[in-house]
PyMOL CGO cylinders between C-alpha atoms (Angstrom):
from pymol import cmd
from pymol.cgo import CYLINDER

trace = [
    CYLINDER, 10.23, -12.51, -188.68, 9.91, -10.07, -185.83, 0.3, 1, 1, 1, 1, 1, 1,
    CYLINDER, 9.91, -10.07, -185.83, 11.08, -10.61, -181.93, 0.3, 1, 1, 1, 1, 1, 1,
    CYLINDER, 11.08, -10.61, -181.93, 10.19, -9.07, -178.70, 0.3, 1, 1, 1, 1, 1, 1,
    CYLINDER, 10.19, -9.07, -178.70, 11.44, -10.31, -175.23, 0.3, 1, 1, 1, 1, 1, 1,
    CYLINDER, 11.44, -10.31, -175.23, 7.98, -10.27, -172.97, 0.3, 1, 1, 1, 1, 1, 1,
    CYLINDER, 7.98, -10.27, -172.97, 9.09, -9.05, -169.48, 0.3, 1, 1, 1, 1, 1, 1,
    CYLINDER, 9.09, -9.05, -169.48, 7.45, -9.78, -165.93, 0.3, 1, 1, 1, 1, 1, 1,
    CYLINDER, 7.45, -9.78, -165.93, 8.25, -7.27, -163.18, 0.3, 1, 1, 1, 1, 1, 1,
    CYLINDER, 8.25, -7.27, -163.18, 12.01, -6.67, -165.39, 0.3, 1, 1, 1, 1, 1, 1,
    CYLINDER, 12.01, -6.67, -165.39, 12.44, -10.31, -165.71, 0.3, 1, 1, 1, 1, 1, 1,
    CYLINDER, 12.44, -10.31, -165.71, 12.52, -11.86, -169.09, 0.3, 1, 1, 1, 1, 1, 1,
    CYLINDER, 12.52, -11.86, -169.09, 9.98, -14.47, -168.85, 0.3, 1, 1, 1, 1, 1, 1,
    CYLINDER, 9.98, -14.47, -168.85, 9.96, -15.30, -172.71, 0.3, 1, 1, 1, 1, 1, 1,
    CYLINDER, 9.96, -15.30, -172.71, 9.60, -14.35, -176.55, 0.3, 1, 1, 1, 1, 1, 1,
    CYLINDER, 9.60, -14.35, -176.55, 7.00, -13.30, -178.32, 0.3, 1, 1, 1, 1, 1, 1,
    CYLINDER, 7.00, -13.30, -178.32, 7.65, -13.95, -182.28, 0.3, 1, 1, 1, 1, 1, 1,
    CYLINDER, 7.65, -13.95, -182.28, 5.53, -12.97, -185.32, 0.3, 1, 1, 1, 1, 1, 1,
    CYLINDER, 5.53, -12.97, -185.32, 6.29, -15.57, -188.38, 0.3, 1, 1, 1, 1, 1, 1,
    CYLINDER, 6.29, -15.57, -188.38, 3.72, -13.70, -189.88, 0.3, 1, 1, 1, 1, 1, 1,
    CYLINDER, 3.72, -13.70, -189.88, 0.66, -12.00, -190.10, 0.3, 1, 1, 1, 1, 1, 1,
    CYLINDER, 0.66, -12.00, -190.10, -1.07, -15.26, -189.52, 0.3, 1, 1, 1, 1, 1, 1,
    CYLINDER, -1.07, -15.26, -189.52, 1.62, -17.08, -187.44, 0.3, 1, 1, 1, 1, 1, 1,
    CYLINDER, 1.62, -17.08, -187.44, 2.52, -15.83, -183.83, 0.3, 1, 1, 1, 1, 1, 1,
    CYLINDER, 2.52, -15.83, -183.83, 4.74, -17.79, -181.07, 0.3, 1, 1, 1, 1, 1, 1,
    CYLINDER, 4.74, -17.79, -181.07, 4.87, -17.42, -177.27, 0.3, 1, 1, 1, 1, 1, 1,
    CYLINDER, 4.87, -17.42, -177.27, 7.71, -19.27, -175.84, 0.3, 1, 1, 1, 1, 1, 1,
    CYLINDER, 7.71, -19.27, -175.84, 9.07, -19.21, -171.88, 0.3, 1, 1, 1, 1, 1, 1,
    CYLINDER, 9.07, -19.21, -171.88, 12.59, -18.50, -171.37, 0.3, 1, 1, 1, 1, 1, 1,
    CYLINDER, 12.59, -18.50, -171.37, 13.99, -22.03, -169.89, 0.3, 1, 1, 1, 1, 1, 1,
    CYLINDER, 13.99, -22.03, -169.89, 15.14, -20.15, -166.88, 0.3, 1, 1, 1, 1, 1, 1,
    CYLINDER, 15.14, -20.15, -166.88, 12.01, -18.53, -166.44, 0.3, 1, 1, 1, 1, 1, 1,
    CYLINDER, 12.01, -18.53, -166.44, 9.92, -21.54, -167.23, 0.3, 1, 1, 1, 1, 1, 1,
    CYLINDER, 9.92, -21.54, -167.23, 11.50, -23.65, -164.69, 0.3, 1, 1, 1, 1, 1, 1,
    CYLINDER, 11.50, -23.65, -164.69, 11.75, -21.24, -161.73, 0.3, 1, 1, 1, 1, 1, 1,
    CYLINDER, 11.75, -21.24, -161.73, 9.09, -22.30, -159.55, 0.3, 1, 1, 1, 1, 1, 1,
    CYLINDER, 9.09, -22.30, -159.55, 9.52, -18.48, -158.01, 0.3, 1, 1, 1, 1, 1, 1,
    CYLINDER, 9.52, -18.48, -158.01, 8.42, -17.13, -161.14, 0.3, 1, 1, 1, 1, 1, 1,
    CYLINDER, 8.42, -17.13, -161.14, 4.57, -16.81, -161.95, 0.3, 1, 1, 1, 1, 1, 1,
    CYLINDER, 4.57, -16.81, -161.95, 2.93, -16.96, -165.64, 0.3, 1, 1, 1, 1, 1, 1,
    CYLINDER, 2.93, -16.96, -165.64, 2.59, -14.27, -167.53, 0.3, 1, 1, 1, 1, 1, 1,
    CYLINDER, 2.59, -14.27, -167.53, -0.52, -14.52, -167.77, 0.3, 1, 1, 1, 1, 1, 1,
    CYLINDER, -0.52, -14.52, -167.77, -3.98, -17.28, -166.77, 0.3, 1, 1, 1, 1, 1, 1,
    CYLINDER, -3.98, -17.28, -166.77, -3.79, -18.20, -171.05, 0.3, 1, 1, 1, 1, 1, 1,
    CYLINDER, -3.79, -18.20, -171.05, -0.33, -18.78, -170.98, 0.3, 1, 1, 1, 1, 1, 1,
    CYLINDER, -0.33, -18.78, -170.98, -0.36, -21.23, -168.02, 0.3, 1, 1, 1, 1, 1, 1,
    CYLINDER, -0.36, -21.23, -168.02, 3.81, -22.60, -167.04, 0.3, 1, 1, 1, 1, 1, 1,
    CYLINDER, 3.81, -22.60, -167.04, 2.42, -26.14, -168.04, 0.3, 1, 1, 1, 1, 1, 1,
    CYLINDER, 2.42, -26.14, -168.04, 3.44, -25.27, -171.40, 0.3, 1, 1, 1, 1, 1, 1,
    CYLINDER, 3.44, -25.27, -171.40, 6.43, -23.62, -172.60, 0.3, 1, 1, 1, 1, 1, 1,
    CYLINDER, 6.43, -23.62, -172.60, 5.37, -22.78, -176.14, 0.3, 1, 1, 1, 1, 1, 1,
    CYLINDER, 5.37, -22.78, -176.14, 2.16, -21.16, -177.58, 0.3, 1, 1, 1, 1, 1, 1,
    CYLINDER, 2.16, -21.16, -177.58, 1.20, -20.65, -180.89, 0.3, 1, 1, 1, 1, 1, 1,
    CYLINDER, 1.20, -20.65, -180.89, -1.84, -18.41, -182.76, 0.3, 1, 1, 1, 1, 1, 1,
    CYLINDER, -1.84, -18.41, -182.76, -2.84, -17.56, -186.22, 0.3, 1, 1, 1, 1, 1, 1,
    CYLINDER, -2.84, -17.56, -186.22, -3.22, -13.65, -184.87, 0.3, 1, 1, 1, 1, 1, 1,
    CYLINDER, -3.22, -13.65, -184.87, -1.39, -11.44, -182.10, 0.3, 1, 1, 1, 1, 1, 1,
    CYLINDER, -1.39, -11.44, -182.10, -2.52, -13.17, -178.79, 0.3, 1, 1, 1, 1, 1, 1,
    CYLINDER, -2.52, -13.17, -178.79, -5.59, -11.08, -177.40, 0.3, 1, 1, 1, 1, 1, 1,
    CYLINDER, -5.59, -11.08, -177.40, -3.07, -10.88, -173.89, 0.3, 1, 1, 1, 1, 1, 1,
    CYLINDER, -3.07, -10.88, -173.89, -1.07, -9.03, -175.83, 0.3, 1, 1, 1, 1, 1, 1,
    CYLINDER, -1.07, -9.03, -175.83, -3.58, -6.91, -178.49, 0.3, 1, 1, 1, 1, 1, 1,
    CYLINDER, -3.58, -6.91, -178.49, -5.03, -5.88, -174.84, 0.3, 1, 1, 1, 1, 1, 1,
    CYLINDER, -5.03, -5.88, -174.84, -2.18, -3.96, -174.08, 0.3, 1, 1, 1, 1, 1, 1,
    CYLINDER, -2.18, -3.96, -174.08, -2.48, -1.85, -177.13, 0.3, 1, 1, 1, 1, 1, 1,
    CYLINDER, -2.48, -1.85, -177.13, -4.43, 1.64, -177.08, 0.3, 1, 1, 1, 1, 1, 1,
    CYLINDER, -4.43, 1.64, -177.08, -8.07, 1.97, -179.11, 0.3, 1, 1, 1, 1, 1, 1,
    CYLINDER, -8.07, 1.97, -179.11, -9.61, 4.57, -181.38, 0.3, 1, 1, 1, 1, 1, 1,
    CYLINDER, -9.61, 4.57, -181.38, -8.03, 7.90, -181.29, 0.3, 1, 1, 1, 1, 1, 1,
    CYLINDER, -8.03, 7.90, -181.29, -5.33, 6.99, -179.33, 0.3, 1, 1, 1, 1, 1, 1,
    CYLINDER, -5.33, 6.99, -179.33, -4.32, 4.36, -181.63, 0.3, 1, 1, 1, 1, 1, 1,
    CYLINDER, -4.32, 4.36, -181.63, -4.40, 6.48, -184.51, 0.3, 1, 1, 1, 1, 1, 1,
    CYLINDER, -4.40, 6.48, -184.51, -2.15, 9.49, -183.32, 0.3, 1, 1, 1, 1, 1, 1,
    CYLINDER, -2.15, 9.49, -183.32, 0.61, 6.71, -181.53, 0.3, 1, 1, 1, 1, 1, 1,
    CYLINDER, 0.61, 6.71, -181.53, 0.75, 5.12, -185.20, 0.3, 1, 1, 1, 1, 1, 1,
    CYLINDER, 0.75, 5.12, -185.20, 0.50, 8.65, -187.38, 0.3, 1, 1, 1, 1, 1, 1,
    CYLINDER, 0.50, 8.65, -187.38, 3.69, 10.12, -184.78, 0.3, 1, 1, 1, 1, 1, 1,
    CYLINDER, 3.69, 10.12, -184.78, 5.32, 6.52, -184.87, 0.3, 1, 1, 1, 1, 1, 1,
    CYLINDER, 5.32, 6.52, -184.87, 5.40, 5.88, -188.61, 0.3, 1, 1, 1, 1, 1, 1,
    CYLINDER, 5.40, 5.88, -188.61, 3.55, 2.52, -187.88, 0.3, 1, 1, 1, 1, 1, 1,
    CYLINDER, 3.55, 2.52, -187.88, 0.73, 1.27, -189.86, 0.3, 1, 1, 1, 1, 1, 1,
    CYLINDER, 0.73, 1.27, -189.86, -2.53, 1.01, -188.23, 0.3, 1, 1, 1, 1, 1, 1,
    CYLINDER, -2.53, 1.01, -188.23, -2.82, -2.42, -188.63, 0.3, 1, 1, 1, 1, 1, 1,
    CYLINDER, -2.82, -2.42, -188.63, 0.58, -3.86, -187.61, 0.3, 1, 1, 1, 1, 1, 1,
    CYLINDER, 0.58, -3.86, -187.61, -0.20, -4.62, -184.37, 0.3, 1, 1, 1, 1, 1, 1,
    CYLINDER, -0.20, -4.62, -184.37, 2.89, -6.00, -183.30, 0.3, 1, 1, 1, 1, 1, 1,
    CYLINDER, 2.89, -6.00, -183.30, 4.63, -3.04, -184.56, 0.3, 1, 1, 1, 1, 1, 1,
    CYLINDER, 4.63, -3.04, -184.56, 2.70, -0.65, -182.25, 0.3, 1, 1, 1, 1, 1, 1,
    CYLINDER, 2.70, -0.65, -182.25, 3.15, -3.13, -179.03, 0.3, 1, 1, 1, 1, 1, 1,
    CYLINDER, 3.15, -3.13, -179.03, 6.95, -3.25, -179.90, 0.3, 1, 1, 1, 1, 1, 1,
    CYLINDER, 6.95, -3.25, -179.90, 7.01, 0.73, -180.02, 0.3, 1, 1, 1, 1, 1, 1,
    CYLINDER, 7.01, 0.73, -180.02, 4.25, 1.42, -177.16, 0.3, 1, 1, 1, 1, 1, 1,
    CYLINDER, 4.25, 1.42, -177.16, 4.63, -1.50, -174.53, 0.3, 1, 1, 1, 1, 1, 1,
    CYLINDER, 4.63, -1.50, -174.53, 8.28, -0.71, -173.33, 0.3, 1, 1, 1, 1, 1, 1,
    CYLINDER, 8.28, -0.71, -173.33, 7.30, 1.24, -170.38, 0.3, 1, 1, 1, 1, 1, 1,
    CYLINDER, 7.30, 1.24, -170.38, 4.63, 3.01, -168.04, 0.3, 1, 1, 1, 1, 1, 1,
    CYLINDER, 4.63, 3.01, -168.04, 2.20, -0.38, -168.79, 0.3, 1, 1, 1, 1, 1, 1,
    CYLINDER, 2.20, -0.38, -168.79, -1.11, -1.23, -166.94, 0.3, 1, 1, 1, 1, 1, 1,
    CYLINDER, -1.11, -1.23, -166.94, 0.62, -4.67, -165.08, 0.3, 1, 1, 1, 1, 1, 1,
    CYLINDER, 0.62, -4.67, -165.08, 3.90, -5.56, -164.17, 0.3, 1, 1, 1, 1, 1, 1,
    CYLINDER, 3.90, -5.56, -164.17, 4.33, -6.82, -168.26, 0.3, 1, 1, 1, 1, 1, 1,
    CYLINDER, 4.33, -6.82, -168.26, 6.17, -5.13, -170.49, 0.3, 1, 1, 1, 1, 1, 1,
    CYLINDER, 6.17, -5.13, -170.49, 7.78, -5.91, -174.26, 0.3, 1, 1, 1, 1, 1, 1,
    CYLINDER, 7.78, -5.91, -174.26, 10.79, -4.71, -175.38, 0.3, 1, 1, 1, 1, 1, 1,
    CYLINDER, 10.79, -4.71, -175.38, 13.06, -5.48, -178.47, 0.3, 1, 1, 1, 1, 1, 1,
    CYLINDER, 13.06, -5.48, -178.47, 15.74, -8.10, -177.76, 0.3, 1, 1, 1, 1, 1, 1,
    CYLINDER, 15.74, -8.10, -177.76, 18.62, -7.61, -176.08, 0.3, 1, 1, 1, 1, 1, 1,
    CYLINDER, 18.62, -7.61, -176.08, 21.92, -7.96, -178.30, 0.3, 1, 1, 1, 1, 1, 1,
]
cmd.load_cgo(trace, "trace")
């Protein structure tokens, strides 16, 4: 099981957990999900729902990944297989994003 803490404008609005391959979890921070100040991430993950679940890597979050020849040289310089998608958005979504998301690892 893998972790990242989804941020909106440097306010943790939730985790985003891989099970698996096949098994992915959104879930709102409690704070976050019952500030009426703070918006959704996102229109798919709406705050009338605090928990989301997929068989693959939300397409909210594969969007924030890079493509084609980009891809390739971020995962030959990071190590990072080409198909571990969660392991490239945990290595390339930490700063300088299109948005006011970003994904970090957890905090200790």
């Amino acid at each position: 099981m893998r972790q990242l803490a989804v941020y909106r404008n440097n306010i943790l609005a939730g985790i985003l957990t891989e099970e698996s391959r096949q098994d992915y979890h959104f879930k709102y921070e409690d704070n976050y999900f019952l500030s009426s100040d703070c918006q959704p991430i996102s229109l798919t993950f709406p705050k009338i729902q605090q928990v989301f679940q997929s068989t693959f890597l939300f397409p909210f979050f594969y969007n924030m990944l890079s493509e084609g020849v980009n891809r390739k040289l971020q995962c030959l310089l990071l190590k990072i297989d080409e198909n571990d998608n969660f392991g490239l958005l945990a290595k390339t979504s930490q700063f300088d994003t299109i948005g006011a998301i970003t994904v970090r690892p957890l905090p200790l």
